[in-house]
C-alpha positions as a Markdown table, in Angstrom:
| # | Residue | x | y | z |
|---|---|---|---|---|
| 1 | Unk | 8.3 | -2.5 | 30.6 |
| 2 | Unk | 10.1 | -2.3 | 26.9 |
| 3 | Unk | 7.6 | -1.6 | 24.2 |
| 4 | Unk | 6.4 | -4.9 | 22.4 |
| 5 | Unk | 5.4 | -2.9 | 19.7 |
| 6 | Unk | 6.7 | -3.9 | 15.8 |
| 7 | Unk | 10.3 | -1.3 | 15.5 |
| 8 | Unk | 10.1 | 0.3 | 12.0 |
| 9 | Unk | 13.2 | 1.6 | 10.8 |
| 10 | Unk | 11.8 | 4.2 | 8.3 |
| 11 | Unk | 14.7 | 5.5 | 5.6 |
| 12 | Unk | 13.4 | 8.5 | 4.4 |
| 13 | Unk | 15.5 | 10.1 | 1.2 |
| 14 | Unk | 15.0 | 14.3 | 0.9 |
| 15 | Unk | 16.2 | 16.5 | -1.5 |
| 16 | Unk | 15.0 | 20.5 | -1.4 |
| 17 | Unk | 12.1 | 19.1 | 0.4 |
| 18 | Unk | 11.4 | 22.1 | 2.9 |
| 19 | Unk | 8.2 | 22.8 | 1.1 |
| 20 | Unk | 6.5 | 19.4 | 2.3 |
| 21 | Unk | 9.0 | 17.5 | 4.4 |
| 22 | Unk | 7.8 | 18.2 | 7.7 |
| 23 | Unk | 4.1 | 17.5 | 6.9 |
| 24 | Unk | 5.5 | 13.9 | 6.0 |
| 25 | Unk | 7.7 | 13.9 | 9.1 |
| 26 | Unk | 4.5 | 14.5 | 11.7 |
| 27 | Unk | 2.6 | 12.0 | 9.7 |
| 28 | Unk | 4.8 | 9.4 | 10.2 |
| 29 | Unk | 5.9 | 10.1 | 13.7 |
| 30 | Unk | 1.9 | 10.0 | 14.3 |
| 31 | Unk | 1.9 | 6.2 | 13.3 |
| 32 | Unk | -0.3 | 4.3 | 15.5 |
| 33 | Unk | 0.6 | 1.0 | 17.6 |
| 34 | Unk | 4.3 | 0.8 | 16.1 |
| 35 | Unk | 7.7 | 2.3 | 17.3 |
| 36 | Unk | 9.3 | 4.6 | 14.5 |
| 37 | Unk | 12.8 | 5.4 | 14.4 |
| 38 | Unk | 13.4 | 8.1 | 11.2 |
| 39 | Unk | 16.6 | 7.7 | 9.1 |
| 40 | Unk | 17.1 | 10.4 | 6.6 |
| 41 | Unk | 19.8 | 10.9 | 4.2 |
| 42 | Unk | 19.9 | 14.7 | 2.2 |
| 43 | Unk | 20.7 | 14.9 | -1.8 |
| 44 | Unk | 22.8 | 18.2 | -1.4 |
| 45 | Unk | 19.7 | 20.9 | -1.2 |
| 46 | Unk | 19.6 | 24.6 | -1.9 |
| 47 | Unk | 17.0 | 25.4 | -0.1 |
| 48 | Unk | 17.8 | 24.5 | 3.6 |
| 49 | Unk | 16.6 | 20.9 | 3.9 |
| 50 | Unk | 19.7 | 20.0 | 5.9 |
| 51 | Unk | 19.9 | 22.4 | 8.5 |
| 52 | Unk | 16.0 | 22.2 | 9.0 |
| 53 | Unk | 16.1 | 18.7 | 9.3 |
| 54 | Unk | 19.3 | 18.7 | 12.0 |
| 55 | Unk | 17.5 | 21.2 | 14.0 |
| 56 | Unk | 14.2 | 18.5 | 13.8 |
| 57 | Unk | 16.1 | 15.5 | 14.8 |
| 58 | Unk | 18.0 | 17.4 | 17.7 |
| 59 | Unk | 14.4 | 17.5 | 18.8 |
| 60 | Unk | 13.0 | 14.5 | 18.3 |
| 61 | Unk | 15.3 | 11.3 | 19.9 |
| 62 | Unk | 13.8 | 9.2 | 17.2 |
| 63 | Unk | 14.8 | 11.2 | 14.2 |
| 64 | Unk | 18.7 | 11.0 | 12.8 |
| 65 | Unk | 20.3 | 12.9 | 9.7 |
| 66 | Unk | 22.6 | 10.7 | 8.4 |
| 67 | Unk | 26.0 | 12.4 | 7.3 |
| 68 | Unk | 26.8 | 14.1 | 4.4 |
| 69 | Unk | 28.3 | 12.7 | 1.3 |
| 70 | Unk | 27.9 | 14.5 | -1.8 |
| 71 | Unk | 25.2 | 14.6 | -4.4 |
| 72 | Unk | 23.5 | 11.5 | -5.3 |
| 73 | Unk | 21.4 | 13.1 | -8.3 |
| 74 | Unk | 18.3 | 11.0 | -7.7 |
| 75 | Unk | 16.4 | 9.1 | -5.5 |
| 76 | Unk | 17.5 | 5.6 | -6.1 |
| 77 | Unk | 21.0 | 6.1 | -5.1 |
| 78 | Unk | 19.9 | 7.4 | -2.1 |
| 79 | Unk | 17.7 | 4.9 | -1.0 |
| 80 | Unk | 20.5 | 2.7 | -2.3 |
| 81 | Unk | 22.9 | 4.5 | 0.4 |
| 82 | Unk | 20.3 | 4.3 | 3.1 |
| 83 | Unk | 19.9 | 0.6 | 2.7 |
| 84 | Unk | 24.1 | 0.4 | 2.8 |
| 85 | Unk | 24.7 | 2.7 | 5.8 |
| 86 | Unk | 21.2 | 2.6 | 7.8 |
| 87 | Unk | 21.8 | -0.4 | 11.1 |
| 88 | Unk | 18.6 | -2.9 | 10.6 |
| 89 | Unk | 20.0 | -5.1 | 13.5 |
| 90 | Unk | 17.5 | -3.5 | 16.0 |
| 91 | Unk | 14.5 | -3.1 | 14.0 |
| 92 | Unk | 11.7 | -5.7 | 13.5 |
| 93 | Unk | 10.8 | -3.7 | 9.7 |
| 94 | Unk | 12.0 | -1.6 | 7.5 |
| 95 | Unk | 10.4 | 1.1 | 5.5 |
| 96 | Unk | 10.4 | 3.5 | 2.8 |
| 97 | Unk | 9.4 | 7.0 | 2.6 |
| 98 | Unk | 9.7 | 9.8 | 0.1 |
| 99 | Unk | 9.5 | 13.6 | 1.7 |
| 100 | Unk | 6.4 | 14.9 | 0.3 |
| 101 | Unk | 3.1 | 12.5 | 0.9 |
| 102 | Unk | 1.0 | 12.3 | 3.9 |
| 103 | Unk | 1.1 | 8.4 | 5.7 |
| 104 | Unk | -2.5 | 7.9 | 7.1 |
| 105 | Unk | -2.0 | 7.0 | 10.9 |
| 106 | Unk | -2.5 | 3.1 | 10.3 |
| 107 | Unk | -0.1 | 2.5 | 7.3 |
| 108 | Unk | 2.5 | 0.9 | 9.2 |
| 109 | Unk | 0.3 | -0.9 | 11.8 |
| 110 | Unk | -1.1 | -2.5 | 9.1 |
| 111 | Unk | 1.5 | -3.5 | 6.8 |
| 112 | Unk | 3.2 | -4.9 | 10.0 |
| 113 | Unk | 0.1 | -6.5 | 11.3 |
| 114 | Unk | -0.5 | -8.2 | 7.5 |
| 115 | Unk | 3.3 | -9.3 | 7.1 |
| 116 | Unk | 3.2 | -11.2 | 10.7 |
| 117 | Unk | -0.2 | -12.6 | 9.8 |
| 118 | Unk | 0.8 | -14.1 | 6.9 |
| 119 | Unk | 3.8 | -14.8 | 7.4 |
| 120 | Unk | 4.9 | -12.9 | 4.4 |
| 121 | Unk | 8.6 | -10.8 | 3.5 |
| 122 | Unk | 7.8 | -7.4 | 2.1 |
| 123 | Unk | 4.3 | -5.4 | 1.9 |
| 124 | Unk | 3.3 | -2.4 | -0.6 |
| 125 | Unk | -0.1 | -1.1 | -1.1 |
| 126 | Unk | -2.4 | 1.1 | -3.0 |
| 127 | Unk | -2.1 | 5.2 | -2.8 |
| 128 | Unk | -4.5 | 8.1 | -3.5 |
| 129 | Unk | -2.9 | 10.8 | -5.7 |
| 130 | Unk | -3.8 | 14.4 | -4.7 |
| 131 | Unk | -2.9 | 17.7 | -6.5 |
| 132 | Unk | -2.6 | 20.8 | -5.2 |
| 133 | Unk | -6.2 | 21.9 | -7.2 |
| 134 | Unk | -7.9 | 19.5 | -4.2 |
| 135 | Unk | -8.2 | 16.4 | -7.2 |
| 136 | Unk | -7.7 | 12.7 | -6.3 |
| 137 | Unk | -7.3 | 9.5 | -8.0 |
| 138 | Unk | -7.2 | 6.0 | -6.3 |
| 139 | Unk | -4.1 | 4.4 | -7.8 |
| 140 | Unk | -4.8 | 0.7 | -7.8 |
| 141 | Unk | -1.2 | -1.8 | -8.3 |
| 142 | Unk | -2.8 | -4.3 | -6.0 |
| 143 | Unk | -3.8 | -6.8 | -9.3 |
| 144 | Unk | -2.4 | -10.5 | -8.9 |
| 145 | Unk | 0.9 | -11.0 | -8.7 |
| 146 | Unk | 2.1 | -13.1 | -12.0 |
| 147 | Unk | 5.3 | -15.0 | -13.1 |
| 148 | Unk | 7.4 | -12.4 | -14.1 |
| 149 | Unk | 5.8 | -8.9 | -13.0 |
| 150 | Unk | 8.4 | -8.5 | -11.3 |
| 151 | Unk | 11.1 | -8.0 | -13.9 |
| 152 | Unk | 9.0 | -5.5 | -15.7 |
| 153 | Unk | 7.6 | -2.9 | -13.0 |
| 154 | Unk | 7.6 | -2.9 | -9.5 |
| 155 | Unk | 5.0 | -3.4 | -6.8 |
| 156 | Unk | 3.7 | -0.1 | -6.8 |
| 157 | Unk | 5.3 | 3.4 | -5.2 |
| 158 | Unk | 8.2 | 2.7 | -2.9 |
| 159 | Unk | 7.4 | 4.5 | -0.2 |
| 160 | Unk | 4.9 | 2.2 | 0.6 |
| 161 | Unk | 7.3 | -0.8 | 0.6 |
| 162 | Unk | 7.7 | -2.1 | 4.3 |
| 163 | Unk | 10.0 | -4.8 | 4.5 |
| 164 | Unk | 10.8 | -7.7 | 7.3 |
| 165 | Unk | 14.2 | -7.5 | 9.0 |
| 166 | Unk | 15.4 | -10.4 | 7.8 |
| 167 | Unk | 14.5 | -9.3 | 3.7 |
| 168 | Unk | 16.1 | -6.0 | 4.1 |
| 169 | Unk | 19.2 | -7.7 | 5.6 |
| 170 | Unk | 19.7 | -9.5 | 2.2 |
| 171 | Unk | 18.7 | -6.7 | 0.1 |
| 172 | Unk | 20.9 | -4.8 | 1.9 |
| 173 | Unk | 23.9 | -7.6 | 1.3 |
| 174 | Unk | 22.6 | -7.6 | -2.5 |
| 175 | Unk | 23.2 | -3.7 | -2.8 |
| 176 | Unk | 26.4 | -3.4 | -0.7 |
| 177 | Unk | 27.8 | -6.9 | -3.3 |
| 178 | Unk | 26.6 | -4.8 | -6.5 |
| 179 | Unk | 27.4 | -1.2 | -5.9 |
| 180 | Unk | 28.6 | -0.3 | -8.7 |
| 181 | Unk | 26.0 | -1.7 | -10.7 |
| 182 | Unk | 22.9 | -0.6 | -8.7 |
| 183 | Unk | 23.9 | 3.0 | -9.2 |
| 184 | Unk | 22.8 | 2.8 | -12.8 |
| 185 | Unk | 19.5 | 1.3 | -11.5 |
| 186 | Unk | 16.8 | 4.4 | -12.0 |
| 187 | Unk | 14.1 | 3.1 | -9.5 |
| 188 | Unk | 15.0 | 1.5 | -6.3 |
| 189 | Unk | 11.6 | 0.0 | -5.5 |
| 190 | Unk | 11.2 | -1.5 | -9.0 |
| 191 | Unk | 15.0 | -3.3 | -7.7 |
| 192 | Unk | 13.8 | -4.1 | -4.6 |
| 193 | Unk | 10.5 | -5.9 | -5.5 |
| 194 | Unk | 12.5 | -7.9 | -8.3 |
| 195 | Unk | 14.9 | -8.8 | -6.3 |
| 196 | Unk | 12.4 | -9.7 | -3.9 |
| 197 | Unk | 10.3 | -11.8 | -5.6 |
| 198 | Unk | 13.2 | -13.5 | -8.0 |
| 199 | Unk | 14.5 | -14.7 | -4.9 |
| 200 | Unk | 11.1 | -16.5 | -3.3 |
| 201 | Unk | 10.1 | -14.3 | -1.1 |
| 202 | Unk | 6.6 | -13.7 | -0.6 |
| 203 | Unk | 5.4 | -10.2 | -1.3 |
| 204 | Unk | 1.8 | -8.6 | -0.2 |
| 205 | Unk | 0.3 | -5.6 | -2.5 |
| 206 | Unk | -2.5 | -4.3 | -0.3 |
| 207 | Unk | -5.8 | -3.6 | -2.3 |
| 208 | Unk | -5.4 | -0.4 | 0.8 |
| 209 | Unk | -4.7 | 3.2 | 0.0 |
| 210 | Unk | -2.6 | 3.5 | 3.2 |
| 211 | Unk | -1.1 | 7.4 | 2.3 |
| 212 | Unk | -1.7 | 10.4 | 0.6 |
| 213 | Unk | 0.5 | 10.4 | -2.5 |
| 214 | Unk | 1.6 | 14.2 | -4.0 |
| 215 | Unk | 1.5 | 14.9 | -7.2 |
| 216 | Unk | 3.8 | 18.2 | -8.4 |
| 217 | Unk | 6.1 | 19.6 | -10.8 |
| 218 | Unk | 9.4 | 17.9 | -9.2 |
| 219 | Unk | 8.3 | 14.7 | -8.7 |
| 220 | Unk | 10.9 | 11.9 | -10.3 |
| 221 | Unk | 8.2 | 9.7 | -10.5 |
| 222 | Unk | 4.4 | 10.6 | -10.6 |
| 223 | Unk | 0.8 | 9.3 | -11.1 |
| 224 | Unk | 0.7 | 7.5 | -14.1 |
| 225 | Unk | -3.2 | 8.8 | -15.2 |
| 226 | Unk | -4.4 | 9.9 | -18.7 |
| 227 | Unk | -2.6 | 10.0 | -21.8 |
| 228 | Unk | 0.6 | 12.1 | -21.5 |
| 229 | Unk | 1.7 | 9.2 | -19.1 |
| 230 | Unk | 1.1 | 6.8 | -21.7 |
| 231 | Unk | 3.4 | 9.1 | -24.5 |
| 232 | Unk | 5.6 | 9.5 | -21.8 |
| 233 | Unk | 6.3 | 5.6 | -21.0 |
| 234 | Unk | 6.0 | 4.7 | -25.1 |
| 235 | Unk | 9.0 | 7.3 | -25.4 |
| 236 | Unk | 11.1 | 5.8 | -22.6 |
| 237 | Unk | 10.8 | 2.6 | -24.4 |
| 238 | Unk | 11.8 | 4.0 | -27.7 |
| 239 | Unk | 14.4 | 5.7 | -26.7 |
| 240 | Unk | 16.0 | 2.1 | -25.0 |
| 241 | Unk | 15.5 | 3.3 | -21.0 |
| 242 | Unk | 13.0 | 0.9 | -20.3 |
| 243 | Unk | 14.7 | -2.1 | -21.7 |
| 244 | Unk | 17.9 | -1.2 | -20.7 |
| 245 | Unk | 16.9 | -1.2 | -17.2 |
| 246 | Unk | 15.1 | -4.8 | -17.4 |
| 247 | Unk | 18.4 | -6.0 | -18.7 |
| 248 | Unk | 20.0 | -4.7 | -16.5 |
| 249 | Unk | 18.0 | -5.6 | -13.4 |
| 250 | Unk | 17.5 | -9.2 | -14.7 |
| 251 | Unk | 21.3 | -9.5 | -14.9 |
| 252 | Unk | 21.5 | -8.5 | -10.8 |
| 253 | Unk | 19.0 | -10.3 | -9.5 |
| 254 | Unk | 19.9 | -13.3 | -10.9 |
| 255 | Unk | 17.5 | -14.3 | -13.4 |
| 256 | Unk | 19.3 | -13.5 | -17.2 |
| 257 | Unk | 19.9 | -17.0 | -17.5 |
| 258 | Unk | 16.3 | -18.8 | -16.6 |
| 259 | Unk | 14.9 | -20.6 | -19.6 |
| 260 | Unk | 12.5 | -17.6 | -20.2 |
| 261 | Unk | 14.2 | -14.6 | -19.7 |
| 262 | Unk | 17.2 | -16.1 | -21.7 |
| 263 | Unk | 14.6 | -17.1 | -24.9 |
| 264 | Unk | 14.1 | -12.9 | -25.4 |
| 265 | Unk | 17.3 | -11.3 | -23.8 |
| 266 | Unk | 18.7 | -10.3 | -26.9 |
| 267 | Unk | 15.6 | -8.0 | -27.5 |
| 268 | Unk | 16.0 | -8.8 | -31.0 |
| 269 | Unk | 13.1 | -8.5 | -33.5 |
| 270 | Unk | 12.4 | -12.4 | -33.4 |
| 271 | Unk | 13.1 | -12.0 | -29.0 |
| 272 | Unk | 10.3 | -9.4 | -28.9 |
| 273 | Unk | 8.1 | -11.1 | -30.6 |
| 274 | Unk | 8.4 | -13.8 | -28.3 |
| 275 | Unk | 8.4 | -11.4 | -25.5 |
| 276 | Unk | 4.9 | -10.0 | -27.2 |
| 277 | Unk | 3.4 | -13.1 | -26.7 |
| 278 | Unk | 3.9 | -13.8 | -22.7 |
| 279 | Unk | 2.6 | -10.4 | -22.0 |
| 280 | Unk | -0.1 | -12.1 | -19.3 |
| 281 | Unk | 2.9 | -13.4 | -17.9 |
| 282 | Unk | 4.6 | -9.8 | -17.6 |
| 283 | Unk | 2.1 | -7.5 | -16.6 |
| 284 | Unk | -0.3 | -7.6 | -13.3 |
| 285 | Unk | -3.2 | -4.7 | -14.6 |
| 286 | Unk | -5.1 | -6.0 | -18.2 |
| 287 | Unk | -4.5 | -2.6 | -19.5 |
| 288 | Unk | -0.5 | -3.3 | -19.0 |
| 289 | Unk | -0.6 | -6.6 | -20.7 |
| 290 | Unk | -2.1 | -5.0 | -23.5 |
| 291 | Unk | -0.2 | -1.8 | -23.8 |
| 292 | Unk | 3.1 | -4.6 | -23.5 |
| 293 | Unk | 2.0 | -6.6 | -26.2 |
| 294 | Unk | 1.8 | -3.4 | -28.2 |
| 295 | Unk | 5.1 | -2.1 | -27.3 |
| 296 | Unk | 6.9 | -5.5 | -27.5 |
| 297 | Unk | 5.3 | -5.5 | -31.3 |
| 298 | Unk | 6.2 | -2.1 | -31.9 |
| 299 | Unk | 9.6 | -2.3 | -31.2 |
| 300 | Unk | 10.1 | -5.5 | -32.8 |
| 301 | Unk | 9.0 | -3.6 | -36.3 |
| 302 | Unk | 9.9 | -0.2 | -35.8 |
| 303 | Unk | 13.3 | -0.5 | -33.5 |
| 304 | Unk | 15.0 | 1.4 | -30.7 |
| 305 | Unk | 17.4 | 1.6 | -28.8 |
| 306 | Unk | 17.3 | -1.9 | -26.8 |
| 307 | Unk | 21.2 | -2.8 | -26.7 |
């Protein structure tokens, strides 16, 4: 009889990964009440990631290496190519995964159970950090969802972002129509949710840690714990990434010319004072909506570079 499992297309973006990838790979393969098919597409490595990995998928029926072309230079644009060139047409989900955590056996049984359940588009959850010193820390994104999170940080790592056929379909149609534009995008998931959500679909951020979340030296994007984060994120918004990237992401999904967004777009001093002010409305965590009324107040008096 054919499987009546949930089928989870899992796009899985490597670069020099050999030091963790195939960890990630059995955890994944070892998912629990759900048929996985693995789709994984190979920033050019120096370290033998795309041999290792042919050899794996010419052993595993379920496994594919998509074909080479060229150096994407981060992981956005390669999730952005796996979305383009990766067939959802016979999957039921779709998911992300980075090459370097560890999936706990239930993550994708129970994002698919909750999506079905509820009748929701697009799931993400909570992780657990864990350095290689044996430490851990419970990252919590799961807070309530407000009006305009969405525009201003995503729904938590991407690689726990399972999505329903019928949502990756459109994200993948949003991608493929912008192209050019998404590859300036620096954080696929943080597009994905926005798009998501400006949209009306209905998004899940499970209270769960459903994977073990690494934390080294060549992460793009790590745990944001303790203060050098913090110096880290208030630099990025000095130096105009941050808002350049809002602008820009509010200008492709749509929403640069909704009543709100259009009242501080110009991230002038008088805009980001406005902006300081619907901070609840901007931030999920209490901590965030404080640190963003700071920043917003901050930039309004000292400046940076926001055009």
């Amino acid at each position: 009889m054919p499987s009546t499992q949930p089928k989870v297309a899992v796009l899985l973006a490597a670069y020099n990964g050999m030091q963790w990838i195939e960890e990630q790979l059995a955890s994944i393969l070892c998912q629990s009440a759900v048929d996985v098919s693995i789709h994984i597409s190979i920033d050019t490595s120096d370290d033998g990631t795309e041999a290792w990995c042919e050899s794996f998928a010419a052993l595993h029926p379920n496994v594919s290496v998509l074909p080479s072309i060229g150096r994407f230079g981060g992981a956005s644009r390669n999730f952005f190519r796996l979305m383009r060139d990766v067939n959802f047409g016979a999957y039921d989900f779709v998911a992300f995964a980075d090459q370097d955590d560890v999936w706990h056996s239930d993550k994708l049984n129970r994002a698919t159970y909750m999506l079905r359940g509820q009748g929701a588009d697009a799931y993400s959850s909570n992780v657990t950090a864990f350095w290689p010193n044996g430490k851990t820390h419970l990252l919590d994104k799961a807070q309530v969802q407000v009006e305009w999170d969405y525009l201003f940080e995503a729904a938590g790592p991407g690689c726990t972002y399972v999505f329903s056929q019928d949502l990756a379909e459109v994200l993948k149609t949003s991608i493929v129509e912008n192209w050019r534009d998404v590859q300036d995008v620096s954080l696929h998931d943080w597009y994905c949710y926005a798009f998501s959500r400006s949209h009306g679909y209905e998004w899940i951020i499970d209270t769960y840690s459903s994977m073990q979340y690494r934390q080294h030296e060549r992460n793009q994007v790590g745990a944001n714990t303790g203060i050098n984060p913090l110096i880290a994120r208030y630099k990025t918004i000095h130096d105009g990434w941050w808002f350049s990237q809002v602008k820009l992401i509010a200008n492709l999904v749509g929403a640069s010319k909704s009543p709100f967004v259009s009242r501080w777009f110009k991230l002038g001093r008088k805009e980001l004072l406005a902006l300081s002010l619907s901070a609840c409305k901007c931030r999920r965590r209490f901590r965030d909506k404080i640190f963003f009324f700071f920043i917003c107040l901050a930039t309004a008096v000292i400046g940076s570079k926001t055009k």
